[in-house]
DSSP file (Angstrom, degrees, kcal/mol; ACC not computed):
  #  RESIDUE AA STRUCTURE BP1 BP2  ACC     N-H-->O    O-->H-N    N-H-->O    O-->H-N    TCO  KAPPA ALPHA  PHI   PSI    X-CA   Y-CA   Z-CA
    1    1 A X     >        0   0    0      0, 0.0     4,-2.0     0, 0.0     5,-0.1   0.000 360.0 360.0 360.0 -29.7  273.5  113.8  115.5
    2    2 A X  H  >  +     0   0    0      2,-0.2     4,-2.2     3,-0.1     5,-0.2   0.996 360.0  48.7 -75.4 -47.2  273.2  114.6  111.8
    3    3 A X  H >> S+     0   0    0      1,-0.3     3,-2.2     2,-0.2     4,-1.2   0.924 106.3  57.4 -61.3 -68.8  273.3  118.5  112.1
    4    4 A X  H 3>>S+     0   0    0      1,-0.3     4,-2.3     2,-0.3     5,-0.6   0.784 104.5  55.8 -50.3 -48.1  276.2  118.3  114.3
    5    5 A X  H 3X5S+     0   0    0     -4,-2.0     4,-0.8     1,-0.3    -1,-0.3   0.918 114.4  35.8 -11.2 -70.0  277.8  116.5  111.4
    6    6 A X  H <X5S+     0   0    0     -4,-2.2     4,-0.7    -3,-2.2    -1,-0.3   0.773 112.8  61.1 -90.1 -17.3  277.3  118.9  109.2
    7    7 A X  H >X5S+     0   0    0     -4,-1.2     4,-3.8    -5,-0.2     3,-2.6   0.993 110.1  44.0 -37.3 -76.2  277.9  121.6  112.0
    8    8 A X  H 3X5S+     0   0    0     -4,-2.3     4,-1.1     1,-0.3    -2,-0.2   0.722 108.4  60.0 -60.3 -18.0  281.4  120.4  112.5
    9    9 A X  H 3X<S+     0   0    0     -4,-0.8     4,-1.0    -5,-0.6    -1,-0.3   0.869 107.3  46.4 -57.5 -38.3  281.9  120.1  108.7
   10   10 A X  H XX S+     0   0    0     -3,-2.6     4,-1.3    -4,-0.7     3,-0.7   0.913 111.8  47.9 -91.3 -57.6  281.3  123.5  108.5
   11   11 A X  H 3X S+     0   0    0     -4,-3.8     4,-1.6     1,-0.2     3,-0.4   0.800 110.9  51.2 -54.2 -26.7  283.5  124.2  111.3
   12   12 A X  H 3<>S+     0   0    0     -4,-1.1     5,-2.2    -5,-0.3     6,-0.5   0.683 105.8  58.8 -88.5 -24.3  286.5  121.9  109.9
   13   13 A X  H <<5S+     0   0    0     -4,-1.0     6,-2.2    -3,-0.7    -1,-0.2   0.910 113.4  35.9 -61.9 -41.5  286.1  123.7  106.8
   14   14 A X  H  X5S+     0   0    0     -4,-1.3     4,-0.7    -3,-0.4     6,-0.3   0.914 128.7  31.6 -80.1 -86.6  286.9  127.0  108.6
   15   15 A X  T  <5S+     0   0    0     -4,-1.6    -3,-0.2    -5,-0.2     5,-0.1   0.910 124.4  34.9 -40.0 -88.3  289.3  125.9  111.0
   16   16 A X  T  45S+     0   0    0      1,-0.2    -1,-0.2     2,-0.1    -3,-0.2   0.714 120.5  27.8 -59.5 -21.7  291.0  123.4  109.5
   17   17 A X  T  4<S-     0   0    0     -5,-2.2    -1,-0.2     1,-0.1    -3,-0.2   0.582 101.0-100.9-124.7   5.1  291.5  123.8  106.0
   18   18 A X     <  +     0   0    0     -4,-0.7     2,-0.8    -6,-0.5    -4,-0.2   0.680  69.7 134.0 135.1 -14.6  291.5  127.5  105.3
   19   19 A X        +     0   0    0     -6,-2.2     5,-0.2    -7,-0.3    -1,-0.2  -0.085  34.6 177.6 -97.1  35.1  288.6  128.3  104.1
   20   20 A X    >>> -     0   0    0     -2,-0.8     3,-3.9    -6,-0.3     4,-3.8   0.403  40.3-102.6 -31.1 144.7  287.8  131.3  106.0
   21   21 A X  H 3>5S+     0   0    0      1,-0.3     4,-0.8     2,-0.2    -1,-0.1   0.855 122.1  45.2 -43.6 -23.5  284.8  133.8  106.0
   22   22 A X  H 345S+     0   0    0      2,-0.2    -1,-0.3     1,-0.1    -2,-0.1   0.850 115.0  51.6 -89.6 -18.9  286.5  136.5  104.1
   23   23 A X  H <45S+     0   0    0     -3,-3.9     4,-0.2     1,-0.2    -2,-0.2   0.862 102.5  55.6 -90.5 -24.3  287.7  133.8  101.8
   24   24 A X  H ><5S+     0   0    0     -4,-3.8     2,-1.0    -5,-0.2     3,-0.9   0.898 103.7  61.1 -59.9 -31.3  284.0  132.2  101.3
   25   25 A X  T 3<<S+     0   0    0     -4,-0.8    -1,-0.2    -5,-0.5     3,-0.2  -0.782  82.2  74.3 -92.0  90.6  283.0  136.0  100.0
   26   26 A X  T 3  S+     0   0    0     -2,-1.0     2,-0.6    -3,-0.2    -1,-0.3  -0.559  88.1  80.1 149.5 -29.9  285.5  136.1   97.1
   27   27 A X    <   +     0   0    0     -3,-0.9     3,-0.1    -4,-0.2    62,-0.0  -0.866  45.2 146.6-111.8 129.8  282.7  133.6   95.5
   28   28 A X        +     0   0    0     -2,-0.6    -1,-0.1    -3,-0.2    -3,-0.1   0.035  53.3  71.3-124.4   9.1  280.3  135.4   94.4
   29   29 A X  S    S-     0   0    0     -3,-0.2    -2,-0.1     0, 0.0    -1,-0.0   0.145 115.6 -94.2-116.1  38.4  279.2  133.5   91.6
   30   30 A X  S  > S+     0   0    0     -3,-0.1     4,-1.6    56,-0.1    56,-0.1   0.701  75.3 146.0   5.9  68.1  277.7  130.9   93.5
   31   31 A X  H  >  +     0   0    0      2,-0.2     4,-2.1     1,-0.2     5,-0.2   0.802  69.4  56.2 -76.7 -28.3  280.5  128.7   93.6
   32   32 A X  H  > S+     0   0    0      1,-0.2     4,-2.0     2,-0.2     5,-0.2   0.978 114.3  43.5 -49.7 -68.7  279.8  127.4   97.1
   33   33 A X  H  > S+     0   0    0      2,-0.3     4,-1.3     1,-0.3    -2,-0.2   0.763 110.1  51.4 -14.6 -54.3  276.1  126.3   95.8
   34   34 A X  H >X S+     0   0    0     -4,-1.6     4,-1.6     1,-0.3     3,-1.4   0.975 115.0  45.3 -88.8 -58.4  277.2  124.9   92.7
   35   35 A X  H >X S+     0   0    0     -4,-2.1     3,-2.0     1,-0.2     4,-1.0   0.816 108.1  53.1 -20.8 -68.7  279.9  122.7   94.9
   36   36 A X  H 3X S+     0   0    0     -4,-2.0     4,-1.5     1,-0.3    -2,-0.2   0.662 111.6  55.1 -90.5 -34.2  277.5  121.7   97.6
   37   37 A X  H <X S+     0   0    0     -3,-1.4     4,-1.2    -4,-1.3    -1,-0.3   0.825 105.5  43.8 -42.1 -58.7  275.6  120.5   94.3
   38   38 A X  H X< S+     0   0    0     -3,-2.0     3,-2.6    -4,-1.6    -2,-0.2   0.995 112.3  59.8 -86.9 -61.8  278.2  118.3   92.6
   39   39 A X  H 3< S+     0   0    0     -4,-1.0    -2,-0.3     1,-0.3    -1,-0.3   0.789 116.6  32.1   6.8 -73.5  278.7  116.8   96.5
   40   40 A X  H 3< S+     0   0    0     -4,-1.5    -1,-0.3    -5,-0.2    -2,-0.2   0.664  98.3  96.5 -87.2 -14.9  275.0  115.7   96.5
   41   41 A X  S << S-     0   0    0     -3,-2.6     4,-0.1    -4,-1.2    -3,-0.0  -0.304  70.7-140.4 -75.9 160.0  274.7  114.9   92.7
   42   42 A X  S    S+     0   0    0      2,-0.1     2,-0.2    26,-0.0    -1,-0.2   0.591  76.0  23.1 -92.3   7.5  275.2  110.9   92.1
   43   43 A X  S    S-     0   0    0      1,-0.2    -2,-0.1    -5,-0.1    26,-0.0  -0.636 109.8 -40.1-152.3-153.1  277.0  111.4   89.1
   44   44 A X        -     0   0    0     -2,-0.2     2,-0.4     1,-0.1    -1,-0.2  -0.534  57.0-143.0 -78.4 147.1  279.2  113.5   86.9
   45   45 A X        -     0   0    0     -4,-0.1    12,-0.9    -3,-0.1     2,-0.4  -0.837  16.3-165.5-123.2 107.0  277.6  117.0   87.1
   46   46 A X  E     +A   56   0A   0     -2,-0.4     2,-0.2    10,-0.2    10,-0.2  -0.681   8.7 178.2 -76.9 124.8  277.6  119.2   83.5
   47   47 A X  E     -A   55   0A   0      8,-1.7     8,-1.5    -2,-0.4     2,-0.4  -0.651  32.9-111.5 -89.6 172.9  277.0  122.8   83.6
   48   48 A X  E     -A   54   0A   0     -2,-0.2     6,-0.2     6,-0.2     2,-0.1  -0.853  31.7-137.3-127.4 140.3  277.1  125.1   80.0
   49   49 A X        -     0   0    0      4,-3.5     3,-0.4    -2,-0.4    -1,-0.1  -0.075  42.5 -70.5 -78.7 170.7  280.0  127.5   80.0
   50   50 A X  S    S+     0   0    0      1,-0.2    -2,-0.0     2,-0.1     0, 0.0   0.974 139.5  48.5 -33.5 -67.9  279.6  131.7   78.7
   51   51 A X  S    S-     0   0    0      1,-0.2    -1,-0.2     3,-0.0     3,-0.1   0.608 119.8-106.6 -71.2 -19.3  279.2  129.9   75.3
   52   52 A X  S    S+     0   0    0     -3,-0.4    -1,-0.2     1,-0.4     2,-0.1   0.664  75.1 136.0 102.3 -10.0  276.6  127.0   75.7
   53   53 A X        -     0   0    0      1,-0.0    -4,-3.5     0, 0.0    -1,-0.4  -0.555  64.1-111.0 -94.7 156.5  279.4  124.4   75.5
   54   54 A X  E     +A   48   0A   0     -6,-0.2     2,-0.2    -2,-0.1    -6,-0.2  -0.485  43.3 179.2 -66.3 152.5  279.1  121.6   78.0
   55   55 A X  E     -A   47   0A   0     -8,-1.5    -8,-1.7    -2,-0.1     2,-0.2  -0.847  40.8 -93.9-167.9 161.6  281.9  122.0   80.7
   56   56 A X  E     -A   46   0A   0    -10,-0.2   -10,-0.2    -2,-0.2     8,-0.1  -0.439  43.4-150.9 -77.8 145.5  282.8  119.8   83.9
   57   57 A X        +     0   0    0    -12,-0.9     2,-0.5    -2,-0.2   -19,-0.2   0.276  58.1 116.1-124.5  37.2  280.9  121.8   86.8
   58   58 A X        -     0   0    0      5,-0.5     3,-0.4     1,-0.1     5,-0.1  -0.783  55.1-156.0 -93.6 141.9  282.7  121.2   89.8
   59   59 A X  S    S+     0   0    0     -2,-0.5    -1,-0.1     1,-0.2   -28,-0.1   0.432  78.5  70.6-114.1 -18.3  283.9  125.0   90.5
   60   60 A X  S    S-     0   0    0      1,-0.3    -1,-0.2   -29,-0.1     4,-0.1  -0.032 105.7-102.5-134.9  10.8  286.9  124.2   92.5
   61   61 A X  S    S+     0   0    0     -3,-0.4    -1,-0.3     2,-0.1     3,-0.2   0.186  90.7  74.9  94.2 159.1  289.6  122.6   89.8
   62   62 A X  S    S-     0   0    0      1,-0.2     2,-2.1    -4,-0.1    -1,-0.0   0.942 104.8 -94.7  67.5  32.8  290.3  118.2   89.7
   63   63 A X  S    S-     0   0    0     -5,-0.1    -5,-0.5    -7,-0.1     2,-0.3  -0.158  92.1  -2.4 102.8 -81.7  287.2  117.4   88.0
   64   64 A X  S    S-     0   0    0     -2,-2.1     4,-0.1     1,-0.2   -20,-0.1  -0.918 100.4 -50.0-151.4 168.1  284.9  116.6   90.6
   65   65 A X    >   -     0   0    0     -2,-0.3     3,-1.3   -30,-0.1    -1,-0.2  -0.123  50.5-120.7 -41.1 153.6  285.1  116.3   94.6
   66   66 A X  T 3  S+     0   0    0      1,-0.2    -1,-0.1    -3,-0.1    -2,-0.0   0.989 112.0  35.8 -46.4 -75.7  287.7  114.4   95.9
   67   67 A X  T >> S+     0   0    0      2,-0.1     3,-2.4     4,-0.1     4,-0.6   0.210  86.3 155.2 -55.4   1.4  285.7  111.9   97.8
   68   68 A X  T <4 S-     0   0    0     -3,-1.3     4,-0.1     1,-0.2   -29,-0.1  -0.209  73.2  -5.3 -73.3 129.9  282.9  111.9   95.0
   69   69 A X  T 34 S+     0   0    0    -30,-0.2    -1,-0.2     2,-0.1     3,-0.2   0.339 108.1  95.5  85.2  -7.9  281.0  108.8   95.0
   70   70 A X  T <4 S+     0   0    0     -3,-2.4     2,-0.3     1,-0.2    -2,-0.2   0.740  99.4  16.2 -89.6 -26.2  283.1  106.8   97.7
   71   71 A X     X  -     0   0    0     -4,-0.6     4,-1.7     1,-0.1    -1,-0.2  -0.873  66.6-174.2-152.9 100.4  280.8  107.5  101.0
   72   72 A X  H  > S+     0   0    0     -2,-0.3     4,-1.5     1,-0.2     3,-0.4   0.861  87.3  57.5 -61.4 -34.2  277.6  108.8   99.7
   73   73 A X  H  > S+     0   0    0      1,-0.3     4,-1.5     2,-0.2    -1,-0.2   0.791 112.3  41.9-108.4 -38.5  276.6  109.5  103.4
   74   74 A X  H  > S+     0   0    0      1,-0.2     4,-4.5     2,-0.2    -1,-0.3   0.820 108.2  58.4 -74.3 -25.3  280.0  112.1  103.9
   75   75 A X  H  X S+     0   0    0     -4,-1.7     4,-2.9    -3,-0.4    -2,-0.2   0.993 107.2  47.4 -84.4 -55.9  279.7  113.8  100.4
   76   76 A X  H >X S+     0   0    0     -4,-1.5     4,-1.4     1,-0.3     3,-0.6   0.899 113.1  52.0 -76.3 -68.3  275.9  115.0  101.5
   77   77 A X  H 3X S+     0   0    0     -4,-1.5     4,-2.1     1,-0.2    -1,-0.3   0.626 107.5  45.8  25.7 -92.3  277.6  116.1  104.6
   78   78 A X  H >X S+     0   0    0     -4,-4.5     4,-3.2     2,-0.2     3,-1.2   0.971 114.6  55.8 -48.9 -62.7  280.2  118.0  102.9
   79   79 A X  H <X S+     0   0    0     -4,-2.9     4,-3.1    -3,-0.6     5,-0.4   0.884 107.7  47.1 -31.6 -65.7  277.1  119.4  100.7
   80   80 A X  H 3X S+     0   0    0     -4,-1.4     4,-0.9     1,-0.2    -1,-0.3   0.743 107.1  48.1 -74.3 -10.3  275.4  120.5  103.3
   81   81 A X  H <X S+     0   0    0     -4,-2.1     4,-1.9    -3,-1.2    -2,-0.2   0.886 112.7  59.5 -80.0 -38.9  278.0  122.4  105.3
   82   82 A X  H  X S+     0   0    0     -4,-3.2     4,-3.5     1,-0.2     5,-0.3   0.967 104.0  48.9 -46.5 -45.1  278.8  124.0  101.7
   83   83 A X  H  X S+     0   0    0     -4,-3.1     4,-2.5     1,-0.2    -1,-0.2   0.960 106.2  57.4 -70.5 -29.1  275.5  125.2  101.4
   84   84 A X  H  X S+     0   0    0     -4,-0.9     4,-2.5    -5,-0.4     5,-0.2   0.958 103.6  53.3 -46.4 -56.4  275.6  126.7  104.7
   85   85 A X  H  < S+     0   0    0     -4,-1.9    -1,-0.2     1,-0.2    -2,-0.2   0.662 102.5  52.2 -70.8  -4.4  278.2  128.4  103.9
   86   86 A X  H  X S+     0   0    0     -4,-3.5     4,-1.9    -3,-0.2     3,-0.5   0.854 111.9  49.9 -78.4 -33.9  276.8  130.0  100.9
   87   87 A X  H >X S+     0   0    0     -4,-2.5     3,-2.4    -5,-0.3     4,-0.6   0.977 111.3  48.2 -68.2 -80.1  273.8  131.1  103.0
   88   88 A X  H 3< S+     0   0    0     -4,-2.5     4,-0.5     1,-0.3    -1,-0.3   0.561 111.3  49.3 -36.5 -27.2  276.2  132.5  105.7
   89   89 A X  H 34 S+     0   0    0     -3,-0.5    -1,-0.3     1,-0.2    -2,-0.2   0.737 117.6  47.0-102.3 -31.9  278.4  134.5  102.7
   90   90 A X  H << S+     0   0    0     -3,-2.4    -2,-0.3    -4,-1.9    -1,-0.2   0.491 109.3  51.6 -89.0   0.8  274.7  135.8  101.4
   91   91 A X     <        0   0    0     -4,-0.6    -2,-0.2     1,-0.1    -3,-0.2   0.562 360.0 360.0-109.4 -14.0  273.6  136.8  104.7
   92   92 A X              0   0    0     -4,-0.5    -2,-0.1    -5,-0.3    -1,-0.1   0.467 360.0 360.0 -80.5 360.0  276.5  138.9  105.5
C-alpha cells in the first residue's frame, strides 16, 4: 500500500501538476534531493548559501513546503516520490 502511495505521488507530480521529466532535468543542483529533505525534516531546514550565511533551504520559493508539518504521514510521501525523482533525473 505504501509504495503505491508514493508511486502515485510520483505519478500526480508528472501528470498533474507539471512537473515533467524534461522539467525534473533542469535541476541539476540537487534541488529535487534537497526538497524531498525539507519534506521529511520535522522542522525548519537551514542550509549555508555561496557565502556561509545561513539561508532558508527549501529550493522551490515560500519558505518551506506547503503542507510542511500538517500530515507528517503525506509530507514523507511527498519526500519520497521527490527522491524518486531525483534518482530517475540521475539515471537518465
Amino acid at each position: 500500500k505504501i509504495l503505491g502511495e508514493i508511486a502515485a505521488e510520483r505519478l500526480s507530480q508528472i501528470a498533474d501538476k507539471g512537473y515533467s521529466l524534461d522539467h525534473d532535468d533542469e535541476h541539476t543542483e540537487g534541488e529535487l534531493a534537497w526538497a524531498a529533505a525539507c519534506y521529511a525534516a520535522t522542522g525548519d531546514v537551514l542550509c549555508y548559501d555561496d557565502n556561509g550565511a545561513v539561508a532558508n533551504g527549501y529550493p522551490f520559493g515560500g519558505g518551506r513546503p506547503k503542507s510542511h508539518g500538517r500530515d507528517r504521514r503525506r509530507d514523507l510521501i511527498k519526500a519520497a516520490a521527490l527522491c524518486i525523482a531525483e534518482i530517475q533525473r540521475l539515471h537518465r
